[in-house]
N, C-alpha and C positions, 0 to 999 in steps of 0.2 A: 312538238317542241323544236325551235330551233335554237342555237346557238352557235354565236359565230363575233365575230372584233369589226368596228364600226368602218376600218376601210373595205369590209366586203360587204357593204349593205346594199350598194347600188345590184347587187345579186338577186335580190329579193323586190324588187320595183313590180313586179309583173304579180306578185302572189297576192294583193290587196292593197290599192290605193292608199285607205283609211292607215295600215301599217304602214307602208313606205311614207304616206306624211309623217307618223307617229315620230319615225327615226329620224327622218328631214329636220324636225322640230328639234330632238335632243339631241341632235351635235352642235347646235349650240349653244350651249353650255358648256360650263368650265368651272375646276373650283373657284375661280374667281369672279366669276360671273355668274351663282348661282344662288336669284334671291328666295328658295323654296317656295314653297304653297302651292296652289292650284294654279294651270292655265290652260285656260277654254281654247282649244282649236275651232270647234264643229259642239260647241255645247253641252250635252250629255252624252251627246255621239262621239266624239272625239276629243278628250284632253288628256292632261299631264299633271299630275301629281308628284313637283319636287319634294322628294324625301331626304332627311338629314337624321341618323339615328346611330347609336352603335349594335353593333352586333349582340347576340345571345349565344347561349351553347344548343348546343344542338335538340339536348331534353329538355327543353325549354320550350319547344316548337311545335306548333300545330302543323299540319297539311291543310290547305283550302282548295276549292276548285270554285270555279264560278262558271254560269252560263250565258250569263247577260254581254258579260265582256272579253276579251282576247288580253292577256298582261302582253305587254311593250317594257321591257326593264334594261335599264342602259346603266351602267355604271362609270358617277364621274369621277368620285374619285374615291379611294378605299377598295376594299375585296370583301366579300362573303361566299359563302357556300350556299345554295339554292338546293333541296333536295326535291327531286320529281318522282312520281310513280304514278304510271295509269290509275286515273281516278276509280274504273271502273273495277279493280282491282284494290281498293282498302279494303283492310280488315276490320277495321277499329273506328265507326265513324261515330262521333258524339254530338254532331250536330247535325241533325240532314239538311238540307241545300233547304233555304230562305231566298225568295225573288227580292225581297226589301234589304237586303245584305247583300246579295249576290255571291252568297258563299254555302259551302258545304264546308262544315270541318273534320278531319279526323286524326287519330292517334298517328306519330310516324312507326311504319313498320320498319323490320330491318333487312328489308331486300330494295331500301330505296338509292337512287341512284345521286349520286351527290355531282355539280357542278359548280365550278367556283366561275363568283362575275368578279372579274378585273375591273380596274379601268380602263377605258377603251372599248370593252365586251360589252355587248346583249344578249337577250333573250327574248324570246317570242313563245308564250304559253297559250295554249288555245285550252276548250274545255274538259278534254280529255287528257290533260296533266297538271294532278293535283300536284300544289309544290309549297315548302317550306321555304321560305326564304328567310332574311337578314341573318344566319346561322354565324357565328363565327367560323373562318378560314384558318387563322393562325391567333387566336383569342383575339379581345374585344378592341374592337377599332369601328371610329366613325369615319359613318361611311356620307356619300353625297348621291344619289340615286334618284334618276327619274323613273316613275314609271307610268307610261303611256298608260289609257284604256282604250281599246275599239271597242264600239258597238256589234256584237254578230249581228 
């Protein structure tokens, strides 16, 4: 996992092309310029998923992990709470990982680790951290949220 605010992105250029476009991509955006849905970079290999949603409570939340793709989650405008915990490390898992979903899901335990996305903030989840996102931060607010996929 990384996490970090989009003027330190040019830091991460070297780590994977496919991600440094991901991010290249959603700084463009803005609340005001953000007409959601899908947008193809690199086709299945590489796009973007504008999301506009509001928050939930935290018991309300699944963990997923996926392996087909790396999340890219940029927040443009609102906050939530993201909770991560090594995938390899659930306790509670009620779905095992599907290739045609690209998911694993599981119960959240309570030794997960909570990060709030700002706006301005990213995140970079690879497949070794399962995570709970859209959580409410300070109760329900909508939010504007892109989120990248890479292909591994």
């Amino acid at each position: 996992m990384i996490f970090d605010t989009m003027q330190h992105a040019d830091q991460y250029k070297s780590l994977n092309p496919a991600i440094n476009r991901a991010l290249e991509a959603a700084k463009a955006y803005t609340p005001e310029n953000y007409p959601g849905g899908r947008v193809e970079l690199e086709g299945d290999s590489l796009f973007l998923n504008l999301a506009g949603y509001e928050t939930h409570p935290k018991e309300e939340a699944l963990m997923e992990a996926h392996r087909q793709y790396i999340d890219v989650m940029y927040m443009v405008e609102g906050s939530e709470t993201i909770y991560v915990k090594s995938t390899d490390q659930l306790t509670c898992i009620t779905q095992e990982y599907t290739a045609e979903g690209d998911a694993l899901l599981a119960k959240m335990d309570q030794d997960v680790t909570a990060v709030r996305l700002e706006a301005g903030s990213f995140i970079i989840l690879f497949p070794q951290d399962a995570h709970a996102p859209g959580c409410h931060a300070e109760g329900p607010v909508t939010v504007k949220k892109v989120i990248g996929k890479v292909r591994i």
